[in-house]
N, CA, C and O of each residue as an XYZ file, in Angstrom:
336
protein
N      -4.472    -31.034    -44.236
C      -3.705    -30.067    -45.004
C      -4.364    -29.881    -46.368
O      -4.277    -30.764    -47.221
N      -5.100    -28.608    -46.610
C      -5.002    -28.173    -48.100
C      -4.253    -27.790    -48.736
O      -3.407    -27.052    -48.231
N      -4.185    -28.142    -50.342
C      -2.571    -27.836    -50.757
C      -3.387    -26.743    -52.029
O      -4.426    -27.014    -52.630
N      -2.600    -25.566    -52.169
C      -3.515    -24.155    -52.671
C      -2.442    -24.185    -53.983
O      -1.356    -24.738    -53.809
N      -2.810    -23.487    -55.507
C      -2.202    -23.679    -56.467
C      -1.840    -22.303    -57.112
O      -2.485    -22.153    -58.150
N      -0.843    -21.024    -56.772
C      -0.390    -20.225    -56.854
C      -0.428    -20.314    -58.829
O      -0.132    -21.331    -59.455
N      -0.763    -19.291    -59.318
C      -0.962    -18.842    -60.770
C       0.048    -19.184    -61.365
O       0.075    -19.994    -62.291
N       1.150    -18.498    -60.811
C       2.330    -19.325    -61.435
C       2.602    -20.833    -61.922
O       2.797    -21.249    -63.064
N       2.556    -21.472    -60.783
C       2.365    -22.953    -60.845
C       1.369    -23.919    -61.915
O       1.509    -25.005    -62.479
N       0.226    -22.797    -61.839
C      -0.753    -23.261    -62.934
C      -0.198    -23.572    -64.176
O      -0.176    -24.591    -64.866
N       0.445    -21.935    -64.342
C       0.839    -21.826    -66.122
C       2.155    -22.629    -66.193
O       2.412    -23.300    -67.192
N       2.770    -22.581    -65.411
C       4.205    -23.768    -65.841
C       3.479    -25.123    -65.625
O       3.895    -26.040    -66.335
N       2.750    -25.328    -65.009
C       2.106    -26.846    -64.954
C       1.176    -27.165    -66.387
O       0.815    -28.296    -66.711
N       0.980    -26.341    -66.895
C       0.209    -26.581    -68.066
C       0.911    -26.375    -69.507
O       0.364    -26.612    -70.585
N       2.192    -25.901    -69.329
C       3.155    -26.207    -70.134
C       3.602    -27.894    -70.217
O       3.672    -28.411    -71.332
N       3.881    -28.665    -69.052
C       4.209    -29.581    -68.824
C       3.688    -30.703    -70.083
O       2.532    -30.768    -70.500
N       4.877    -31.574    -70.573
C       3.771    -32.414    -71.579
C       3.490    -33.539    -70.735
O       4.252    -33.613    -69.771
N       2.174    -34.893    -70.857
C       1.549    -35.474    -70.065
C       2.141    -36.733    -69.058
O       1.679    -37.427    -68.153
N       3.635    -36.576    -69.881
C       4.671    -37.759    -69.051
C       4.955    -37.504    -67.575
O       4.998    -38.317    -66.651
N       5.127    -36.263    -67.572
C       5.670    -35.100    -66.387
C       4.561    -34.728    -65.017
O       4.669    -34.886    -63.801
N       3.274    -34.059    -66.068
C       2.131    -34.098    -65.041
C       1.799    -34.800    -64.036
O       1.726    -34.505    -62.843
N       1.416    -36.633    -65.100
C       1.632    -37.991    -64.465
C       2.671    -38.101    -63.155
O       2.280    -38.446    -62.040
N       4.204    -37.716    -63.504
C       4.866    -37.755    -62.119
C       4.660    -37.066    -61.409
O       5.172    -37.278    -60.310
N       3.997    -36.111    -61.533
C       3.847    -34.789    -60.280
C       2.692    -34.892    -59.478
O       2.575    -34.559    -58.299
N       1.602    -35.529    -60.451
C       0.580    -35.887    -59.798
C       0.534    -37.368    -58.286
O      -0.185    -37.590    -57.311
N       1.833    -38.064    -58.965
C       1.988    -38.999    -58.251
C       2.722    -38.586    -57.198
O       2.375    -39.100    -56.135
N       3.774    -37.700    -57.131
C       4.463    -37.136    -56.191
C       3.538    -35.993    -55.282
O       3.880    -36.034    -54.100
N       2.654    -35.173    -55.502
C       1.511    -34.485    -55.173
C       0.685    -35.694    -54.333
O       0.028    -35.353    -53.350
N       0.717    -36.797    -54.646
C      -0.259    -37.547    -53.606
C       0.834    -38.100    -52.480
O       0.511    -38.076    -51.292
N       2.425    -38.710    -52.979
C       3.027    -39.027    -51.826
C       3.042    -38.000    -50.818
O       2.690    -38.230    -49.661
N       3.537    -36.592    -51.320
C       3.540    -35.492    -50.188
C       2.432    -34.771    -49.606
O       2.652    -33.879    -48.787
N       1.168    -35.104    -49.986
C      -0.266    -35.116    -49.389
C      -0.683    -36.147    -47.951
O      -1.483    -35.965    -47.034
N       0.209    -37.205    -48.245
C       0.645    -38.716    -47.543
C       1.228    -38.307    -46.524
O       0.713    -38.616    -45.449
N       2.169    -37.690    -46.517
C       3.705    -37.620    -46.144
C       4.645    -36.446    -46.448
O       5.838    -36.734    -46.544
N       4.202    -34.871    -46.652
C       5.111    -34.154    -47.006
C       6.659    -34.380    -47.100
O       7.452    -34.122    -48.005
N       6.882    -35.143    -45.445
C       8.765    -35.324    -45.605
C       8.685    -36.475    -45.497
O       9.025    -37.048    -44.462
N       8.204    -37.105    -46.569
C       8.541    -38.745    -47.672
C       9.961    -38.221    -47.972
O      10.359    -37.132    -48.387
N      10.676    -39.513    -47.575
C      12.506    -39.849    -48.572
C      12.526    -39.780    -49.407
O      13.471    -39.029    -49.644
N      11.871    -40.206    -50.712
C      11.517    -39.891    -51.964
C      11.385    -38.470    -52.170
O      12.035    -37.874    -53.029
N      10.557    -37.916    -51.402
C      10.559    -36.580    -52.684
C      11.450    -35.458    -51.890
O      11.142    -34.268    -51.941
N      12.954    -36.093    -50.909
C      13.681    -34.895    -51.358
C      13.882    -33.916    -51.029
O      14.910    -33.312    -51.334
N      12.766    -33.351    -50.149
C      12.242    -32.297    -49.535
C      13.349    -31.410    -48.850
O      13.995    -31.727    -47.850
N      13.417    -30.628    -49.333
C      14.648    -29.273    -48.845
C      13.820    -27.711    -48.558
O      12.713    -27.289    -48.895
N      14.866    -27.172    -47.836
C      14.239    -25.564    -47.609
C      14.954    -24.874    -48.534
O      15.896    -25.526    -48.985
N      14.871    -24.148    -48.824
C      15.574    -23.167    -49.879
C      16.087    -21.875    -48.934
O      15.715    -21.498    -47.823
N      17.282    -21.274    -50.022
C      18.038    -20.335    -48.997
C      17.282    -19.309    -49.922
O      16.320    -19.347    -50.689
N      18.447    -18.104    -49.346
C      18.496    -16.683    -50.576
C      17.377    -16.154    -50.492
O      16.785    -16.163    -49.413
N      16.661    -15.387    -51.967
C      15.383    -14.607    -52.071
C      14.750    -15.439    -51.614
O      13.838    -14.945    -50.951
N      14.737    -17.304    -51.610
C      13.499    -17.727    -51.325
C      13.350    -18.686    -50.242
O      12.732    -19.747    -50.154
N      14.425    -17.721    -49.070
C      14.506    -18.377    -47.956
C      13.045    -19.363    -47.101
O      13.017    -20.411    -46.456
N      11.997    -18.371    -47.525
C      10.697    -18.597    -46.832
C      10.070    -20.046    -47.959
O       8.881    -20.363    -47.931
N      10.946    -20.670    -48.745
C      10.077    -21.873    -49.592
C      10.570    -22.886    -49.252
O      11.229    -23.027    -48.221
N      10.317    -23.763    -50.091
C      10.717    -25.380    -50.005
C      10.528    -25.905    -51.009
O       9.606    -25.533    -51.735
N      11.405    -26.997    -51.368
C      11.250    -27.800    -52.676
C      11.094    -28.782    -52.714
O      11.212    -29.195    -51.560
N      10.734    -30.053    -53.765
C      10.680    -31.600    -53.532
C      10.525    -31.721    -55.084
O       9.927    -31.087    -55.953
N      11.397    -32.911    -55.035
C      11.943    -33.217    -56.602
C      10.606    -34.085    -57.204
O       9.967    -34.832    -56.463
N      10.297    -33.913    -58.499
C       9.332    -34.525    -58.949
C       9.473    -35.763    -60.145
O       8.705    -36.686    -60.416
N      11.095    -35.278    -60.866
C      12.093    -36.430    -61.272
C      12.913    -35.664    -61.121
O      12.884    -34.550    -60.599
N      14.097    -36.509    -61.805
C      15.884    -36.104    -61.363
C      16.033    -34.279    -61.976
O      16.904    -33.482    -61.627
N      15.101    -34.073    -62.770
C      15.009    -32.499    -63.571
C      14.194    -31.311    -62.374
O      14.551    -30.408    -61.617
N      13.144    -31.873    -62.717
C      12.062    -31.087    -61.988
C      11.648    -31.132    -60.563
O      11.681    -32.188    -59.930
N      11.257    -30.002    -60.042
C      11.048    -29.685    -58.946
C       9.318    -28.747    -58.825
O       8.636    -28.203    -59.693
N       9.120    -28.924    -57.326
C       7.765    -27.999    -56.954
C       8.275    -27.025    -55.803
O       8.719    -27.405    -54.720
N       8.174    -26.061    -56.107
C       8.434    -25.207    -54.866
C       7.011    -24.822    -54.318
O       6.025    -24.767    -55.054
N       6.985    -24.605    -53.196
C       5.872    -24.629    -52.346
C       6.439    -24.005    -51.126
O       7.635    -24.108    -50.855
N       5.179    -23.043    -50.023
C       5.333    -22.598    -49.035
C       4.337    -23.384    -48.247
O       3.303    -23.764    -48.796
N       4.630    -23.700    -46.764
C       3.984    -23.901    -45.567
C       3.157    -22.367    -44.928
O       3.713    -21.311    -44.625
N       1.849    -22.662    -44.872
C       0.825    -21.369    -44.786
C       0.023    -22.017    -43.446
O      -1.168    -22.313    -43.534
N       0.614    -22.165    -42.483
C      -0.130    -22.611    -41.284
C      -0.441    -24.120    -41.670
O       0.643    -24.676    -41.843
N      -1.065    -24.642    -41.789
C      -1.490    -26.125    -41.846
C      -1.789    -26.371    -43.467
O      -1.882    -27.575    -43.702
N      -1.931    -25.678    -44.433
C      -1.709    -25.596    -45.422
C      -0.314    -25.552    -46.347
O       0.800    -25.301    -45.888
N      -0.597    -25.831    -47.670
C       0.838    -25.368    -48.312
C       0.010    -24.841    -49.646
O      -1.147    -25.161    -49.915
N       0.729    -24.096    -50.303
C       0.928    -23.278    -51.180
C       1.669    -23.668    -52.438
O       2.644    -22.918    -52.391
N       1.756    -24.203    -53.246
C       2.308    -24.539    -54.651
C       3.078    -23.350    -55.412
O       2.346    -22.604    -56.062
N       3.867    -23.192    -55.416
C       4.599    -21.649    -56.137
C       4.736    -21.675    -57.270
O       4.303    -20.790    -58.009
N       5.704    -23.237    -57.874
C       6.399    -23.269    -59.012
C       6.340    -24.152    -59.323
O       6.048    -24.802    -58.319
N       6.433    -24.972    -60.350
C       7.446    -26.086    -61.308
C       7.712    -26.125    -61.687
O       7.000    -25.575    -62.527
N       8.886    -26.540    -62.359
C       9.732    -27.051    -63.396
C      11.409    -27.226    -63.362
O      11.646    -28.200    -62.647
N      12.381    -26.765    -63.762
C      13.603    -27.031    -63.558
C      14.313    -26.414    -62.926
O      13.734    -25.488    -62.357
N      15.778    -26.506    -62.659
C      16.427    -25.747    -61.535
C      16.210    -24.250    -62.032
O      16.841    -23.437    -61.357
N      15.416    -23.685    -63.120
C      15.882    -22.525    -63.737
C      14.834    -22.049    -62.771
O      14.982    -20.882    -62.406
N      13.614    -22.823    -62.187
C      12.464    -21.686    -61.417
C      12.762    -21.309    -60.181
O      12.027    -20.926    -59.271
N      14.666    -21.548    -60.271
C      14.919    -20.855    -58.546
C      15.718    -19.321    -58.514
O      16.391    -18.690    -57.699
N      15.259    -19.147    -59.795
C      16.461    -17.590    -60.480
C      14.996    -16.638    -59.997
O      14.979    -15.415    -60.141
């Protein structure tokens, strides 16, 4: 599985200050491991963004991401606000 990094994702990931990155990066390798690891949470999303999925990165933050054939896709990060 290659995991692909949608523009979006970039620029909210580079907002992030270096406490945060650190967890995402660590959570980015469990679900590289293990996409549906217990830990990270892993849900489908309804509504506009029926076609995504999420996995918590701490109790705040989240990554939304799509499944692209054997790949995934990185959409978003950051708080419940990147599901508006």
């Amino acid at each position: 599985m290659k995991v692909y990094y949608h523009s979006q994702f970039l620029k909210s990931y580079k907002l992030l200050d270096k406490k945060i990155k650190r967890k995402a990066e660590a959570k980015e390798k469990i679900f590289r491991d293990n996409p549906f690891h217990n830990s990270l949470k892993i849900h489908k999303l309804g509504g506009k963004l029926k076609n995504q999925w999420s996995f918590s990165v701490d109790n705040k933050r989240r990554i939304i991401f799509e499944f692209d054939g054997k790949d995934v896709i990185f959409i978003d990060i950051g708080t419940h606000a990147i599901y508006k």
